[in-house]
N, C-alpha and C positions, 0 to 999 in steps of 0.2 A: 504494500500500500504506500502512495507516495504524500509527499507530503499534501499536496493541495487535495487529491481524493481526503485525506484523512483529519484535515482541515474545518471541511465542510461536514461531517461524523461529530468533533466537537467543538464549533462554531457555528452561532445564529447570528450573525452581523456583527455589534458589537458584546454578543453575551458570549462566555467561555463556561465548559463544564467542568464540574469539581466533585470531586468526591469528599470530601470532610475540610475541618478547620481545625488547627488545635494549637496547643502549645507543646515544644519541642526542647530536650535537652542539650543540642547543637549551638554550635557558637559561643554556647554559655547561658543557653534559653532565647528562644526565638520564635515569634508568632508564626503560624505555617497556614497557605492556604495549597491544600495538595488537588492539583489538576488533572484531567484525564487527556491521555492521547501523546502519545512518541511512536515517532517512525523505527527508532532502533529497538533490536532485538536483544536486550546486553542477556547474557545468559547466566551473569549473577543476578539479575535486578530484583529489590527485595519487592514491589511493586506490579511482577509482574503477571498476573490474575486480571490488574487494571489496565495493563496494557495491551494485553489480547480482547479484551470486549469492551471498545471504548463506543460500541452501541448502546449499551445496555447498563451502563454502569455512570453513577454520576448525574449531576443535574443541575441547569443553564442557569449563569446569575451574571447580573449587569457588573462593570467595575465599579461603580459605586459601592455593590451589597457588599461583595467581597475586600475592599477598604476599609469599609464600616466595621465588618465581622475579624480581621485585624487587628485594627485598633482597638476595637473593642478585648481582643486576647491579651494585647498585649501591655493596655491599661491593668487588667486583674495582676498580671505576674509583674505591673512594674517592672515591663522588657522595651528595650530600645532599638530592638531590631526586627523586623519581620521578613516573608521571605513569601515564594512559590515553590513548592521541589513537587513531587512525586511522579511524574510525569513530563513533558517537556514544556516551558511555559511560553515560549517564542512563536507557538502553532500560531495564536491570531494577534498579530501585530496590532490593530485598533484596542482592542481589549486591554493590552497589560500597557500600552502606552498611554492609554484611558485613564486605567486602573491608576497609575504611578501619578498623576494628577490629582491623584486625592489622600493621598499620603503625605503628611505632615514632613518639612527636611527633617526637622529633629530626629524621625526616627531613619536607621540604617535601613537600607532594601537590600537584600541579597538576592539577587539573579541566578538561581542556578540551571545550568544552561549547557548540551551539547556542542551551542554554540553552530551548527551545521546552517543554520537559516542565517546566522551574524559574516558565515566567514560567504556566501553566497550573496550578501548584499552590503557593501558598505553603511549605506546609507540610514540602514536599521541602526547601526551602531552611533551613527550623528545622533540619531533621535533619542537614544538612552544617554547621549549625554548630555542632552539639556536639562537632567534631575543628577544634582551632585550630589543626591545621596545614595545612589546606587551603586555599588559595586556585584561585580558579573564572575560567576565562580563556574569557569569553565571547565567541565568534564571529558577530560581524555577517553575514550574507553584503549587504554593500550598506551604503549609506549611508541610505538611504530605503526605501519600502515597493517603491516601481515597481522598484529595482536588486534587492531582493531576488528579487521573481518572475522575472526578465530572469534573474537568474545560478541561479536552485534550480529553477524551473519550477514553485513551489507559493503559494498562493495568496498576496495582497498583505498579507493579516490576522496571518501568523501574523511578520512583521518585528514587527511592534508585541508579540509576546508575545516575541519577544526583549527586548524595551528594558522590558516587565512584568519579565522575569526578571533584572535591572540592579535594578530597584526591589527587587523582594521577597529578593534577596540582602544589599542594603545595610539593610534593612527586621530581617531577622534576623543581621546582625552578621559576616555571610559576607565576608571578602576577596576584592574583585575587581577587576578592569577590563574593558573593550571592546578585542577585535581586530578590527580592520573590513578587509575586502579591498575597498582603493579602487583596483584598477587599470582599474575599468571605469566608474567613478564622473564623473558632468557636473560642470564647473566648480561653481565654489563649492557643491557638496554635502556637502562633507566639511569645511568651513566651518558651512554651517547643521547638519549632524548633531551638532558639538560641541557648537555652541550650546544644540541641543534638549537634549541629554545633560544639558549643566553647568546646565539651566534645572531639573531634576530633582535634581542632583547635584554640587559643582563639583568634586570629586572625579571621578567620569567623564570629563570634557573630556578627561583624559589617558588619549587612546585610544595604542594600539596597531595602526601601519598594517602590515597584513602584505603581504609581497611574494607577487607573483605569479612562479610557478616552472614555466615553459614545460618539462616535461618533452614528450619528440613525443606522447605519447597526450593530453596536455593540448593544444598545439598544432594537434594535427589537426583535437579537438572544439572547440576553438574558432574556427578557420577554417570548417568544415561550419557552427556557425554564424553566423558572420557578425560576430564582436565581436575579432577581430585590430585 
């Protein structure tokens, strides 16, 4: 399914679907609004039940509600940061740039993001920089292009529009860094991927290694196959 088929699956203009809201232990506590609908297949994804039926799962709310329902979380835990994750939150451009309109600067935004739709458009990433309080926490799946396809199952070309989407955010003034999930990663690859990074950027180099989180639905697909 490509991105604009799956798009229109969960966007109604400017509504986006969502499966819950909450507060989160991450960051150090952070309001969460968790969204439905990513093209990639990561084959750890703790999420992934939501990602195979983003027909059927979840349900349409304006950027307003979901600002509102936010702030509202993140007033109770007296938290200064909120975010989107569970899904991929870039699918409808009107909507999170909407949404980010009604977001107080005081609080932080955390972006997190494959980044696949940032590193395909420049332009998207001008428009996240007109809100300085977002910073954009981009998702490697893989250290290389080969670990990318081995853990998403989608083609080796579109790694490389991740690491476009690293450029064209530091390109328009967007705060960011790289999360890379090296637990699948060959010796010294995550070595050379700094390298390449810092050879772009030396800012980059300071990646972000995320762990890998053996839930059983994780574990079993990754046994079936084959990268236990």
């Amino acid at each position: 399914m490509d991105f604009i088929e799956l798009a229109k699956i969960v966007s109604k203009e400017r509504l986006r679907k969502y499966y819950r809201f909450r507060w989160a232990k991450f960051y150090g506590g952070i309001a969460t609004a968790d969204c439905v609908g990513c093209c990639l297949r990561c084959i750890f994804c703790w999420s992934w039940d939501i990602v195979c039926h983003p027909k059927t799962v979840g349900r349409f709310y304006s950027p307003e509600h979901v600002a509102s329902e936010l702030i509202k979380i993140a007033r109770k835990h007296h938290g200064g940061q909120m975010r989107i994750s569970g899904n991929e939150p870039t699918l409808n451009r009107q909507h999170l740039l909407e949404l980010l309109t009604h977001i107080p600067s005081h609080y932080r935004f955390i972006l997190e993001t494959n980044g696949i739709l940032l590193g395909m458009d420049r332009t998207y990433c001008r428009d996240l920089g007109r809100f300085p309080n977002v910073h954009v926490r981009l998702s490697l799946k893989g250290c290389n292009a080969a670990e990318f396809a081995l853990l998403t199952g989608m083609d080796e070309s579109w790694f490389e529009l991740q690491i476009k989407a690293l450029e064209n955010l530091l390109a328009e003034g967007v705060p960011c860094h790289p999360a890379v999930m090296v637990s699948f990663s060959e010796k010294g690859a995550v070595a050379e991927l700094i390298e390449n990074l810092a050879a772009i950027d030396p800012r980059l180099a300071d990646i972000e290694e995320e762990d890998l989180i053996l839930y059983p639905p994780v574990e079993d697909r990754l046994h079936r196959a084959g990268l236990m």
